[in-house]
The first five atom37 places (N, CA, C, CB, O) and aatype in JSON, in Angstrom:
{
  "aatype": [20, 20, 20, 20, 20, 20, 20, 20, 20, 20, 20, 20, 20, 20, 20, 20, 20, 20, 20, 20, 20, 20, 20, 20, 20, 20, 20, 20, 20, 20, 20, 20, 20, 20, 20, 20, 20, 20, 20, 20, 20, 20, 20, 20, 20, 20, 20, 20, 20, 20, 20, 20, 20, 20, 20, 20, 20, 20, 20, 20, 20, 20, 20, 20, 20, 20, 20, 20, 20, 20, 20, 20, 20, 20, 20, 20, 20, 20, 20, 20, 20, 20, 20, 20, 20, 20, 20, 20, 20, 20, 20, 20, 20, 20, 20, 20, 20, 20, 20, 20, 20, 20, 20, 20, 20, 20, 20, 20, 20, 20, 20, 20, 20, 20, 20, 20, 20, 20, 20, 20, 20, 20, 20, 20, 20, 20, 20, 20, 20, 20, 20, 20, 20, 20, 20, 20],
  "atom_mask": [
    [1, 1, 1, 1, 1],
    [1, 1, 1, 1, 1],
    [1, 1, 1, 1, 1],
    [1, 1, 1, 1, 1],
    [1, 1, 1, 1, 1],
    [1, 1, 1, 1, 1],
    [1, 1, 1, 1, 1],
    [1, 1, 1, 1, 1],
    [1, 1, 1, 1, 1],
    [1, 1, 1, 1, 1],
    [1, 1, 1, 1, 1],
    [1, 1, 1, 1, 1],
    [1, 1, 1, 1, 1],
    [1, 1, 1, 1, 1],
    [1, 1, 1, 1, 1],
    [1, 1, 1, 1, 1],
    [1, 1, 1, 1, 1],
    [1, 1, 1, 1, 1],
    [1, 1, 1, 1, 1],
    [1, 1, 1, 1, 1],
    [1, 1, 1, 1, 1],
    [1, 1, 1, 1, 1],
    [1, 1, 1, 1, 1],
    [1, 1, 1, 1, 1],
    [1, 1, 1, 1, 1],
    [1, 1, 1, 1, 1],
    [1, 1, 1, 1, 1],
    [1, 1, 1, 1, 1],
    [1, 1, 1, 1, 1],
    [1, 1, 1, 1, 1],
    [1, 1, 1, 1, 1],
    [1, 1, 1, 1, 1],
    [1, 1, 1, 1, 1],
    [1, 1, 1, 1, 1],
    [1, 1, 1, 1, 1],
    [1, 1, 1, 1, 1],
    [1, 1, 1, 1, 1],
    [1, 1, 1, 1, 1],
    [1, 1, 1, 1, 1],
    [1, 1, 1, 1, 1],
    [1, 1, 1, 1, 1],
    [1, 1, 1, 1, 1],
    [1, 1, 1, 1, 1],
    [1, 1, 1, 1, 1],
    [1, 1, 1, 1, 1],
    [1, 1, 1, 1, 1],
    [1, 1, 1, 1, 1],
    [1, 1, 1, 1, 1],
    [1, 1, 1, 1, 1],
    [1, 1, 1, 1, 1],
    [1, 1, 1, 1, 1],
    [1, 1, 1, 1, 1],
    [1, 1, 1, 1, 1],
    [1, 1, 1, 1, 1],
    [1, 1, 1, 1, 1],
    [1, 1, 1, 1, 1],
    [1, 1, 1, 1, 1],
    [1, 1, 1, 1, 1],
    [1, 1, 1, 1, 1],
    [1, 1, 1, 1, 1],
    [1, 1, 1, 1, 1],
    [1, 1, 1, 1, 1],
    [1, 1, 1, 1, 1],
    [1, 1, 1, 1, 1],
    [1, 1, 1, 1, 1],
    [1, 1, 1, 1, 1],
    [1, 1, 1, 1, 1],
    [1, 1, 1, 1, 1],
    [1, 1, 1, 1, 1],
    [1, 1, 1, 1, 1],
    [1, 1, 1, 1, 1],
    [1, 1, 1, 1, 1],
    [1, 1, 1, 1, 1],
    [1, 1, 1, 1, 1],
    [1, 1, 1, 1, 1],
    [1, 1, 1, 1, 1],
    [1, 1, 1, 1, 1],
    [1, 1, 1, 1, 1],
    [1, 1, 1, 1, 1],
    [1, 1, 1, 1, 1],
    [1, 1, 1, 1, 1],
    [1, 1, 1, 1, 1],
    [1, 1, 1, 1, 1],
    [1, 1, 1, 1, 1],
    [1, 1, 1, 1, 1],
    [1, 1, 1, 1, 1],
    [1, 1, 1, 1, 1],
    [1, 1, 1, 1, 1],
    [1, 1, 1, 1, 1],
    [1, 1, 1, 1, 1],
    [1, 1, 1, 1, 1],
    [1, 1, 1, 1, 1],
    [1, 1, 1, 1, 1],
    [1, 1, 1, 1, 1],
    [1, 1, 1, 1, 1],
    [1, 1, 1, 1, 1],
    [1, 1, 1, 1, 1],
    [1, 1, 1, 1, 1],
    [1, 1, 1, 1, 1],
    [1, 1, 1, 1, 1],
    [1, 1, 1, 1, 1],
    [1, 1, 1, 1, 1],
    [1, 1, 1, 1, 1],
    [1, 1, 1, 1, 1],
    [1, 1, 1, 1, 1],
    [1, 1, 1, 1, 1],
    [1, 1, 1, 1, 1],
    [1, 1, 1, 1, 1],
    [1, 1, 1, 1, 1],
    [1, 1, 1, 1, 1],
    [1, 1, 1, 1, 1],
    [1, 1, 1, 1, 1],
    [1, 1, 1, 1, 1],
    [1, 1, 1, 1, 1],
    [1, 1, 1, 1, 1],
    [1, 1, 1, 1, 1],
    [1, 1, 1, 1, 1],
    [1, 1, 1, 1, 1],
    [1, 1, 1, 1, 1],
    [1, 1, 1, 1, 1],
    [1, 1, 1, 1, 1],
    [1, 1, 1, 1, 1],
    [1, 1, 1, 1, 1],
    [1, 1, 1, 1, 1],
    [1, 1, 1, 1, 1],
    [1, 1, 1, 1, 1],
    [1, 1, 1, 1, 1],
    [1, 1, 1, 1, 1],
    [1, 1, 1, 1, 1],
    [1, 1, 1, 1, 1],
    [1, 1, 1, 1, 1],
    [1, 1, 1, 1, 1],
    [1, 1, 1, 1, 1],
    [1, 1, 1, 1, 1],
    [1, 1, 1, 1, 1],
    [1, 1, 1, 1, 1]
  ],
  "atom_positions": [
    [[-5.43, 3.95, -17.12], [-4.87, 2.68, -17.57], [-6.01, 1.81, -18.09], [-4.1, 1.97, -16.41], [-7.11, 2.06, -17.59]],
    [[-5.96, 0.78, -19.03], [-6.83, 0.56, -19.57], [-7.06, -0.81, -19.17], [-6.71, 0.91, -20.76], [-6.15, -1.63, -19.19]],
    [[-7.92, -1.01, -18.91], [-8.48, -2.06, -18.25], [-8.59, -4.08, -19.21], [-10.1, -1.22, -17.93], [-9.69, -4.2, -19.75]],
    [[-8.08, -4.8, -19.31], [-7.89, -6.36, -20.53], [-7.83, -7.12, -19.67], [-6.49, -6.7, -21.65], [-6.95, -7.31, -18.84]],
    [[-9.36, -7.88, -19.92], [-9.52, -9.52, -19.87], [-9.15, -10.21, -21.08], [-10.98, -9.98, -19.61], [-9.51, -9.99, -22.24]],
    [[-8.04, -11.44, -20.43], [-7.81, -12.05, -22.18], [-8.77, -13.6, -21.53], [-5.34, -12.45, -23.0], [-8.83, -13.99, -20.36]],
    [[-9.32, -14.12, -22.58], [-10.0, -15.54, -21.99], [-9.99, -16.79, -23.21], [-11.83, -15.2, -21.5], [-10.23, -16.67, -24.41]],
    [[-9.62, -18.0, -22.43], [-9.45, -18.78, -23.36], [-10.3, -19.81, -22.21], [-7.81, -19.03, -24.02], [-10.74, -19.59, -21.08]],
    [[-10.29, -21.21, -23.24], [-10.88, -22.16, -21.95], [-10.54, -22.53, -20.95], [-11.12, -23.09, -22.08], [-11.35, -22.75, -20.05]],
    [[-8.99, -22.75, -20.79], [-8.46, -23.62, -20.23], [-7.39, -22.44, -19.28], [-7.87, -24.8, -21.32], [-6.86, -22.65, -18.18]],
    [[-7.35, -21.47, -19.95], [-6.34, -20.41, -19.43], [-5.0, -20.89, -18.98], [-6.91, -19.69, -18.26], [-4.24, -20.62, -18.05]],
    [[-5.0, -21.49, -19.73], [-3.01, -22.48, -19.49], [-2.32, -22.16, -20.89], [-3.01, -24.93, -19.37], [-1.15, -22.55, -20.78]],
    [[-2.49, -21.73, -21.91], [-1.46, -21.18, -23.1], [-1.81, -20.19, -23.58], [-1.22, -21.94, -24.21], [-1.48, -19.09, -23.13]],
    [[-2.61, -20.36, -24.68], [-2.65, -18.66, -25.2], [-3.41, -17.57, -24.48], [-3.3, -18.54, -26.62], [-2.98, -16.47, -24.8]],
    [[-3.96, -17.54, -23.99], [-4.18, -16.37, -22.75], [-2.62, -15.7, -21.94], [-5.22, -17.3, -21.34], [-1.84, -14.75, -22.03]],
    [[-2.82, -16.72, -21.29], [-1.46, -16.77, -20.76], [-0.43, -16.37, -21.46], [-1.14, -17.9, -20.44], [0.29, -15.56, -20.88]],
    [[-0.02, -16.79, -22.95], [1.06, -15.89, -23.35], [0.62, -14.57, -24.06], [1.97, -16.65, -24.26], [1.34, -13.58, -24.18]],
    [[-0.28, -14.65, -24.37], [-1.15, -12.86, -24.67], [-1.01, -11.78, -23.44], [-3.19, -13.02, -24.83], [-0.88, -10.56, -23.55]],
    [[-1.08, -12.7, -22.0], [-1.6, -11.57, -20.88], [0.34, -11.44, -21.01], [-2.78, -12.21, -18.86], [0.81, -10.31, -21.13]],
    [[1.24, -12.57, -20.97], [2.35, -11.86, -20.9], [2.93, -11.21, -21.51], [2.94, -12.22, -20.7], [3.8, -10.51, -21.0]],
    [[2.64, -11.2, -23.17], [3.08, -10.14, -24.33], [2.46, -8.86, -23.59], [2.34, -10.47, -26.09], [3.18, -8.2, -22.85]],
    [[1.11, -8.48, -23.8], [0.32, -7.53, -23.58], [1.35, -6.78, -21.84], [-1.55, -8.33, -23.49], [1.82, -5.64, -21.97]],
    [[1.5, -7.27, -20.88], [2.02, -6.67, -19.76], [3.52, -6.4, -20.35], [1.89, -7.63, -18.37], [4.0, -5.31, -20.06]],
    [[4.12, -7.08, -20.95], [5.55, -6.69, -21.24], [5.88, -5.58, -22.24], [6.23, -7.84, -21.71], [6.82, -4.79, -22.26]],
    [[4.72, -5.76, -23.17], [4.89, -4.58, -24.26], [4.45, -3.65, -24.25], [4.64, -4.7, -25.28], [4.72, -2.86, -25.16]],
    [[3.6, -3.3, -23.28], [2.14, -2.34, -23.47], [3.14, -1.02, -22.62], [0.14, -3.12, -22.35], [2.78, 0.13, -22.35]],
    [[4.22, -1.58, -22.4], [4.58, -0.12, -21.48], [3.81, 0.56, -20.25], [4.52, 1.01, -22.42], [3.66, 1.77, -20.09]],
    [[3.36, -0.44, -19.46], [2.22, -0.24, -18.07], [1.18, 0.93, -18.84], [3.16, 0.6, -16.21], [1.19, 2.07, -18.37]],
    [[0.43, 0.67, -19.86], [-0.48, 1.48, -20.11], [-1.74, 0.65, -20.13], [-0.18, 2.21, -21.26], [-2.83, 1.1, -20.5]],
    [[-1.49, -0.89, -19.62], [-2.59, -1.76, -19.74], [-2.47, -2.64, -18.1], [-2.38, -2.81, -21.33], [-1.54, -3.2, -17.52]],
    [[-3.67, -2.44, -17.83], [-3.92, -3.72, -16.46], [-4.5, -5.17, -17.18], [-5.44, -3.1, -15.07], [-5.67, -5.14, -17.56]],
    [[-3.74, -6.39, -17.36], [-4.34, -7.35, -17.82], [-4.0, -8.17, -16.65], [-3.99, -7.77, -19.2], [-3.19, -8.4, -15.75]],
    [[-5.56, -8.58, -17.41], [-6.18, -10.19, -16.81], [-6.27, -11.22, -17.63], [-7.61, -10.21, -16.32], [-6.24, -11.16, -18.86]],
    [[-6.4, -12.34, -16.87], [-6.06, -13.61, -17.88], [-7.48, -14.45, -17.29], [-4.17, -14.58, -17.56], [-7.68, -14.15, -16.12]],
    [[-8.37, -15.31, -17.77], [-9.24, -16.07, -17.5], [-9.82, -17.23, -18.34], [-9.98, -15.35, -17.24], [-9.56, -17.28, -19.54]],
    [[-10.71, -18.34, -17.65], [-11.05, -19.27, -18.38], [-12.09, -19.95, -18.23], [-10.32, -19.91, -18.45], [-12.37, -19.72, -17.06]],
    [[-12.89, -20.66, -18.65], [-14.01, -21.49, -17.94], [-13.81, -22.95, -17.26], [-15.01, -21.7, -18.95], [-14.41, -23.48, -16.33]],
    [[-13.09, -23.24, -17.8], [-12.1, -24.15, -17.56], [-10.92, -24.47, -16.58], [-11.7, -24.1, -18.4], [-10.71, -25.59, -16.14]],
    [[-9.99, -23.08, -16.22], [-9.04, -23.29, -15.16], [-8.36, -24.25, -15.23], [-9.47, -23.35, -14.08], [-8.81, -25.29, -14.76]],
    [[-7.19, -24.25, -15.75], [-5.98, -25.34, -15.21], [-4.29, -24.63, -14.76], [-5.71, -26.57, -16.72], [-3.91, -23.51, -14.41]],
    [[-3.72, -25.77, -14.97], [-2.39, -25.02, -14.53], [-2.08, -24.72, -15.93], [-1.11, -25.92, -13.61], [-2.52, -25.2, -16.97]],
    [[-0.63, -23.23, -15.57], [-0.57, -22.71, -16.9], [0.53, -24.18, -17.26], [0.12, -20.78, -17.07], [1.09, -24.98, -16.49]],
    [[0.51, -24.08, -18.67], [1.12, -25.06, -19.11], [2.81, -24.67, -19.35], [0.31, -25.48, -20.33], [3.18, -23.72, -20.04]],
    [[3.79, -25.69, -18.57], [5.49, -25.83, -19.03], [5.8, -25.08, -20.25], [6.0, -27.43, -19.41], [6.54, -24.1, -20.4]],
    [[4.99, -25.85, -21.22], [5.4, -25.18, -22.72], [5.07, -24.17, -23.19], [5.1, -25.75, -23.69], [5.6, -23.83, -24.25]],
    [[4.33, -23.54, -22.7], [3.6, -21.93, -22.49], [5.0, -21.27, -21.97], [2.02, -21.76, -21.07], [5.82, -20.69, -22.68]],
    [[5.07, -21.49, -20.68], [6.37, -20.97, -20.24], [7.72, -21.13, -20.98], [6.57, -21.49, -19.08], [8.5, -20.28, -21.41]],
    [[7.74, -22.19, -20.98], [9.37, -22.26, -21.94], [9.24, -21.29, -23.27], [9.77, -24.17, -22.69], [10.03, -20.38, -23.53]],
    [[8.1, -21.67, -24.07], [7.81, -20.53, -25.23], [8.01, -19.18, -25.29], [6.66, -20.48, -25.52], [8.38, -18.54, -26.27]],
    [[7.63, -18.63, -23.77], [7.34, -17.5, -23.26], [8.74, -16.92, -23.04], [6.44, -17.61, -22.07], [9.08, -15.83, -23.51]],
    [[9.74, -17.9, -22.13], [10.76, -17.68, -21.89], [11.6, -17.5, -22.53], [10.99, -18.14, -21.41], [12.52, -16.85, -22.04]],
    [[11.79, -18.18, -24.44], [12.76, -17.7, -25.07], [12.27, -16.04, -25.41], [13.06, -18.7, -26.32], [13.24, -15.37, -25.78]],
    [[11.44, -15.53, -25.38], [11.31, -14.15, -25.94], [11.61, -13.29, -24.32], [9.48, -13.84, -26.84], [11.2, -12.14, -24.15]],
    [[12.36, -14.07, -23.23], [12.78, -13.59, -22.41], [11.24, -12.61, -21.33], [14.01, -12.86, -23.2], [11.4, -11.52, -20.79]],
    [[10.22, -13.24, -21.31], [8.74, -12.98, -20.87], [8.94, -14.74, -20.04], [7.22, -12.65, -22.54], [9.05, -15.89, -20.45]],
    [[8.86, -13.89, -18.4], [8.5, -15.19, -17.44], [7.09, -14.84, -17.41], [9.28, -15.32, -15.77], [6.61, -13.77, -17.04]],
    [[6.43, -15.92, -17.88], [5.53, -16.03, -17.08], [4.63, -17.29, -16.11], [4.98, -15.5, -17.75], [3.51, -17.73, -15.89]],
    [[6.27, -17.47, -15.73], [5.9, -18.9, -14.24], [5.31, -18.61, -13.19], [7.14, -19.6, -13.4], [4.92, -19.51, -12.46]],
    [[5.1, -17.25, -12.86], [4.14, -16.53, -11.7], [3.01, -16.85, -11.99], [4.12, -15.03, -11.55], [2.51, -17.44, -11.03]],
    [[2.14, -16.74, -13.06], [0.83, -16.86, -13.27], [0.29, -17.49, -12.65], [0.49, -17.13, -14.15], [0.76, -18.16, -11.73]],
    [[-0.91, -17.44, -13.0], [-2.16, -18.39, -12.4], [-2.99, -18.33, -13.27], [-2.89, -18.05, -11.08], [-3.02, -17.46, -14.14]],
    [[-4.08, -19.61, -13.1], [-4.98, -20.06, -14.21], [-6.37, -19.78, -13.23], [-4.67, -21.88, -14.87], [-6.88, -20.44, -12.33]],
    [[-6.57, -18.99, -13.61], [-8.04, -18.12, -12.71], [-9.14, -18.29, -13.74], [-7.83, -16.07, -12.34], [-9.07, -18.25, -14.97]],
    [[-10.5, -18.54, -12.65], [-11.47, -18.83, -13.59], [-12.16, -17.51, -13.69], [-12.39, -20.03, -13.21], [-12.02, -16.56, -12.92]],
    [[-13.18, -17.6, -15.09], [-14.25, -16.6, -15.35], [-14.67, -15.33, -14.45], [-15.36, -17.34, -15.44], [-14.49, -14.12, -14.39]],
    [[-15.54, -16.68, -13.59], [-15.7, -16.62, -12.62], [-15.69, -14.93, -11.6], [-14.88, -17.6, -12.46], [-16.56, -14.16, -11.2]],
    [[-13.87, -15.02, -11.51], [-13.53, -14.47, -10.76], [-13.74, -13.13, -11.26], [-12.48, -14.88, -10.39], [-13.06, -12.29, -10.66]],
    [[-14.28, -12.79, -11.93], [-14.2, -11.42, -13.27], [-15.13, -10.97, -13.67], [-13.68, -11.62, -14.57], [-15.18, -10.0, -14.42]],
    [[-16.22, -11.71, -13.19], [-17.94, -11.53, -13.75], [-18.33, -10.07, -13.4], [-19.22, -12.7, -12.83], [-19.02, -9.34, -14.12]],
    [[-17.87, -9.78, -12.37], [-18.54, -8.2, -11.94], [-17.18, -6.98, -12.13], [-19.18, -8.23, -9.87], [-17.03, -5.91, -11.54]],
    [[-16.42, -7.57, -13.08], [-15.58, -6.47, -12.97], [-15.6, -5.9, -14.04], [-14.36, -6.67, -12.63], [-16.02, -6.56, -14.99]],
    [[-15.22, -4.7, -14.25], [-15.37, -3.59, -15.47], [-14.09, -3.43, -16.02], [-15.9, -2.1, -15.04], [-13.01, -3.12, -15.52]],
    [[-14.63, -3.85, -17.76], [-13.36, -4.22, -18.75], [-13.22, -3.11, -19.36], [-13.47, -5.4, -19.83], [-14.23, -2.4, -19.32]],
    [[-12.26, -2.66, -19.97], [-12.32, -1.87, -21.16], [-12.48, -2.76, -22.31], [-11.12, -1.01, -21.32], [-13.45, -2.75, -23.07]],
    [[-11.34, -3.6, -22.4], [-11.57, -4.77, -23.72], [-11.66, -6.06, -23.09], [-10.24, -4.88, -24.91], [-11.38, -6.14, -21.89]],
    [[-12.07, -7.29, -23.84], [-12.35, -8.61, -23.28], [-11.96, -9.12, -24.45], [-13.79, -9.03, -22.7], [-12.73, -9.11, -25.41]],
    [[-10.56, -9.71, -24.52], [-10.3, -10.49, -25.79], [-10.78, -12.11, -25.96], [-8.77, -10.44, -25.96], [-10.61, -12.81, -24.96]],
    [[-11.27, -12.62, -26.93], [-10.68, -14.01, -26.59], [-9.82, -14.59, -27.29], [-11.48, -14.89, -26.51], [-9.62, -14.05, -28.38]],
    [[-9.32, -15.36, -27.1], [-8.21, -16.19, -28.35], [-8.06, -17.51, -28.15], [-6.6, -15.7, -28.39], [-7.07, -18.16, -27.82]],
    [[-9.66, -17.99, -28.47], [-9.88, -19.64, -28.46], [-9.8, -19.41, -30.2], [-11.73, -20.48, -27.57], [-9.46, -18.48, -30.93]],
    [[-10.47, -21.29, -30.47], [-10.28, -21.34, -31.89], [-11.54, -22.29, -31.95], [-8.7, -21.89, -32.53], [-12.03, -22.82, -30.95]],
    [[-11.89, -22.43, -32.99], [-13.37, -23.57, -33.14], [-14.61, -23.04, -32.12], [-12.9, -25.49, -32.5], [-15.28, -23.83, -31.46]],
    [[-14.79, -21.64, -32.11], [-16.03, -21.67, -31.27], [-15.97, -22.22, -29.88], [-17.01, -22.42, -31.95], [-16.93, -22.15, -29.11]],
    [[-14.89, -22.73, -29.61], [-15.29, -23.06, -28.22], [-14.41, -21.9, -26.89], [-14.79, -24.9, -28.06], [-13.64, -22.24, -26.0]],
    [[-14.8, -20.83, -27.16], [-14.06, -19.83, -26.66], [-15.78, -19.27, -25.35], [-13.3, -18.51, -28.33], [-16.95, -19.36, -25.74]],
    [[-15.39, -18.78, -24.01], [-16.36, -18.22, -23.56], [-16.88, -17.35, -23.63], [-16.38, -18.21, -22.95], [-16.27, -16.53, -24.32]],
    [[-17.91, -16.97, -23.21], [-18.72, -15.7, -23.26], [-18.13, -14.88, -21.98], [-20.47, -16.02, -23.15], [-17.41, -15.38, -21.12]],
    [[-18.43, -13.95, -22.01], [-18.27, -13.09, -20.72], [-19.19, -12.8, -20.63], [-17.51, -12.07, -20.52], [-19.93, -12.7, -21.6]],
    [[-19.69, -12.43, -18.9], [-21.07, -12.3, -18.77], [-21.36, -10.57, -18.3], [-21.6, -13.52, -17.59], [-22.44, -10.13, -17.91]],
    [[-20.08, -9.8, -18.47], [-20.34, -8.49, -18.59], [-20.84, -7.96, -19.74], [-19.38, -7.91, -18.35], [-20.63, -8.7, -20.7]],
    [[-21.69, -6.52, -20.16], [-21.77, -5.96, -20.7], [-20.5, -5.14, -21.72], [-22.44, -5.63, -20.01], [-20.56, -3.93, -21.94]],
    [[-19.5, -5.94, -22.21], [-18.7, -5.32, -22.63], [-18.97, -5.85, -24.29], [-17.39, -5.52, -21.83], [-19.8, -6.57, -24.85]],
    [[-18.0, -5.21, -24.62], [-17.47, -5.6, -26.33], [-16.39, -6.13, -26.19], [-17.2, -4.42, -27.45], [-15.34, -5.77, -25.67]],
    [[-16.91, -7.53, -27.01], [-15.99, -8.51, -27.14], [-14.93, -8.39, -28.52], [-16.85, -9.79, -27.14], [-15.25, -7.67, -29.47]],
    [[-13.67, -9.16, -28.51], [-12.77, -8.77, -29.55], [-12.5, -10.1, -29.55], [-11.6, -7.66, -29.37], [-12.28, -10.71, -28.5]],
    [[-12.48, -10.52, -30.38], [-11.88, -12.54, -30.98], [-10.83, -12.7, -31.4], [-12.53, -13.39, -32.27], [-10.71, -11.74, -32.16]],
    [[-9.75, -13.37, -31.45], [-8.5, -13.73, -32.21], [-8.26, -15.16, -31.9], [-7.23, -12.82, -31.81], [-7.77, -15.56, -30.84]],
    [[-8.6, -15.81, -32.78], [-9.03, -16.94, -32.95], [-7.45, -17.65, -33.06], [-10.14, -17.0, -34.21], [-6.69, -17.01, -33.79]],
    [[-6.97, -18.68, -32.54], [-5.14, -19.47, -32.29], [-5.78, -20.69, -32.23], [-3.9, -19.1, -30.58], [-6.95, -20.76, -31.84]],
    [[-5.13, -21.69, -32.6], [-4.85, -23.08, -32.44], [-4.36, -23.25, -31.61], [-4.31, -23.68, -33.19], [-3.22, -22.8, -31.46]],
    [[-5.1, -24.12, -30.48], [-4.71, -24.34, -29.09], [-3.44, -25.42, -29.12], [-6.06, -24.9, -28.2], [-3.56, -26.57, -29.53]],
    [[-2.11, -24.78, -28.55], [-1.01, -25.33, -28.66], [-0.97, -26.7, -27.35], [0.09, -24.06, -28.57], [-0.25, -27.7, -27.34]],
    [[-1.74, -26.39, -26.61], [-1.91, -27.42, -25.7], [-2.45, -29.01, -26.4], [-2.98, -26.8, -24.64], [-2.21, -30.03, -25.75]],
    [[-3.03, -29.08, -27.47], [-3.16, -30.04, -28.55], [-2.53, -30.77, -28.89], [-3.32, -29.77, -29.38], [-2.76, -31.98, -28.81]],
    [[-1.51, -30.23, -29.4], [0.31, -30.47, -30.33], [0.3, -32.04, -29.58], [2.3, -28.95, -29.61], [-0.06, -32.38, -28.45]],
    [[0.86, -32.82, -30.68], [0.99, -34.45, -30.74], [2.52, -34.28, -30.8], [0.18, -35.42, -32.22], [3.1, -33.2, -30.69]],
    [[2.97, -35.19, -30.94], [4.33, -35.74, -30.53], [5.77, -35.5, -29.56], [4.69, -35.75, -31.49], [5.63, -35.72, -28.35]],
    [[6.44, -35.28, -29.8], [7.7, -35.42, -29.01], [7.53, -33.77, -28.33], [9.33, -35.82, -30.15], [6.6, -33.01, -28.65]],
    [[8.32, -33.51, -27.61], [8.18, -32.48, -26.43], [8.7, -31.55, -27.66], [9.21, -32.67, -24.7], [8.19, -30.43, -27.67]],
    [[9.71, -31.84, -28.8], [10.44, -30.77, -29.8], [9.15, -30.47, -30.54], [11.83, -31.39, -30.89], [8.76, -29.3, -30.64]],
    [[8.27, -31.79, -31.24], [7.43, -31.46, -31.99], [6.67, -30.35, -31.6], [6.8, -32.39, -32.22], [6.51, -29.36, -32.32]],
    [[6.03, -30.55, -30.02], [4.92, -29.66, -29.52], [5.46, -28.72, -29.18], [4.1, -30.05, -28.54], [4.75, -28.08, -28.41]],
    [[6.8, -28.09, -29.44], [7.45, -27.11, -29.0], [7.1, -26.01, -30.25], [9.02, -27.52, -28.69], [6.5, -24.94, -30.34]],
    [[7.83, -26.94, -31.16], [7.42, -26.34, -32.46], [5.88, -25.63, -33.01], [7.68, -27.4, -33.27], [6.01, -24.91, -34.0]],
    [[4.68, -25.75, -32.55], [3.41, -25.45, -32.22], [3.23, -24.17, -31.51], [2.91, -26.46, -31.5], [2.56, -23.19, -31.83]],
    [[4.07, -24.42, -30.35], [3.65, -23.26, -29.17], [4.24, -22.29, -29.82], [4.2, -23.37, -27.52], [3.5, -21.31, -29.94]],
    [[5.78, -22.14, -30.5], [6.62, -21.07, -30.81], [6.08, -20.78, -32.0], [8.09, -21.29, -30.82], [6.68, -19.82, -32.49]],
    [[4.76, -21.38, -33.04], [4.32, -20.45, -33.98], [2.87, -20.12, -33.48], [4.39, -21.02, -35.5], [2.3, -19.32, -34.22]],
    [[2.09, -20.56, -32.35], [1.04, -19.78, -31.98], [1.46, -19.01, -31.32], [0.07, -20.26, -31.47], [0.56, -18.18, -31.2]],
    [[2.67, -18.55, -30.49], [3.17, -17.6, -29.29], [3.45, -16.37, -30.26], [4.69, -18.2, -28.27], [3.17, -15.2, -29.99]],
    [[4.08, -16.84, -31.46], [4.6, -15.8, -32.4], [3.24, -14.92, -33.07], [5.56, -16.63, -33.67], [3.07, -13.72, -33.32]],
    [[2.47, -16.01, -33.2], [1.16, -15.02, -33.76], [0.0, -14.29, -32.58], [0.13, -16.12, -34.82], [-1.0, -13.66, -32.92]],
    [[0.25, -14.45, -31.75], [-0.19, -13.84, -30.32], [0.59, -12.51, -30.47], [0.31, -14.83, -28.81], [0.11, -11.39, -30.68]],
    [[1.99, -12.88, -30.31], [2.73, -11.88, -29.96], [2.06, -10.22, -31.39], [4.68, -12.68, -30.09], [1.48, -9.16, -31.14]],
    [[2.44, -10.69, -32.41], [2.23, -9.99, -33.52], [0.57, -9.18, -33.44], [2.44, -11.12, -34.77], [0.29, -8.07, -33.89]],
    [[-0.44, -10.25, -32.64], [-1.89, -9.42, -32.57], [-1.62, -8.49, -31.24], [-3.48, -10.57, -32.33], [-2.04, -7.36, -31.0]],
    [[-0.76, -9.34, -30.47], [-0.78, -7.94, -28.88], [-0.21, -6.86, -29.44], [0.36, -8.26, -27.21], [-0.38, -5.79, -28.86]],
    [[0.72, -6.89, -30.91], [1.76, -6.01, -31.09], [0.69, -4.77, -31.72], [3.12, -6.69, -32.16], [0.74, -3.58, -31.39]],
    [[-0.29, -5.35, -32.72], [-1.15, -4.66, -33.31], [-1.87, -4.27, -32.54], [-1.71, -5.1, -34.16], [-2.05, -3.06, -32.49]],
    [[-2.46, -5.03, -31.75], [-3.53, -4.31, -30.34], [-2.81, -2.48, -30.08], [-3.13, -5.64, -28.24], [-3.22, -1.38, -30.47]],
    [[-1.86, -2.79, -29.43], [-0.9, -1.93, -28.65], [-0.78, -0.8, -29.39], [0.46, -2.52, -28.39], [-0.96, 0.37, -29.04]],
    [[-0.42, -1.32, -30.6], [-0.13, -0.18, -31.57], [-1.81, 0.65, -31.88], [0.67, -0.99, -33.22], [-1.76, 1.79, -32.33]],
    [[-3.15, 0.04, -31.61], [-4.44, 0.76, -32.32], [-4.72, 1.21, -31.08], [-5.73, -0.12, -33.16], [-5.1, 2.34, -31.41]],
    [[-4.84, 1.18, -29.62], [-5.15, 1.05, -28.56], [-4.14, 2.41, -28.12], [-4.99, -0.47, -28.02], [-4.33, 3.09, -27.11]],
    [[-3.22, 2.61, -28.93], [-2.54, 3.75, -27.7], [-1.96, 4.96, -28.66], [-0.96, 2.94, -26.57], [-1.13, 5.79, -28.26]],
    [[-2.54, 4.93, -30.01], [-2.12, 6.48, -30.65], [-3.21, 7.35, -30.67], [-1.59, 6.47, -32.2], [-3.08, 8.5, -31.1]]
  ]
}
């Protein structure tokens, strides 16, 4: 089984909906992890986003770096945006997919809804491609 750290800063949206695409689609051929430097709670709108594609992921947790430093990855994604994405301090090869942090989104709870459901959609589409290069 193949071993995925996904890491963003804050590990409250797009991590979080990557680690839940990636576990829902991957057909248990992937152990993912989710991490951040940052640590917060995962974010409502992460979940609700998550939840129309019928993917709970209200279980989560927003776990730091940290907790992951000595563990052995196969892949270590990140999917910050502007460079401000972390390093990992393993010896691995890193993979980037760079999202507009939906935790950002200005206005009304519809507006910022509207945000999450086109960065969740383009998450979804790179886990889809991952999955698909990763397992033929």
């Amino acid at each position: 089984m193949k071993q995925v750290l996904i890491l963003c800063t804050a590990n409250s949206c797009r991590s979080q909906m990557a680690e839940g695409f990636l576990n829902a689609l991957g057909e248990n051929r992937f152990q993912v992890f989710s991490a951040g430097t940052h640590p917060s709670a995962v974010n409502p709108l992460a979940i609700q986003a998550m939840a129309e594609t019928n993917i709970d992921i209200s279980g989560h947790s927003s776990d730091g770096i940290d907790a992951y430093a000595k563990h052995s990855f196969d892949d270590v994604i990140s999917v910050c945006d502007r460079g401000k994405c972390p390093v990992f301090p393993a010896k691995t090869q890193m993979i980037h997919w760079s999202f507009d942090d939906p935790a950002e989104a200005q206005g009304t709870e519809a507006e910022q809804m509207l945000v999450f459901r086109r960065v969740r959609d383009k998450i979804r589409s790179k886990i889809e491609s991952y999955i698909k290069n990763h397992t033929e």
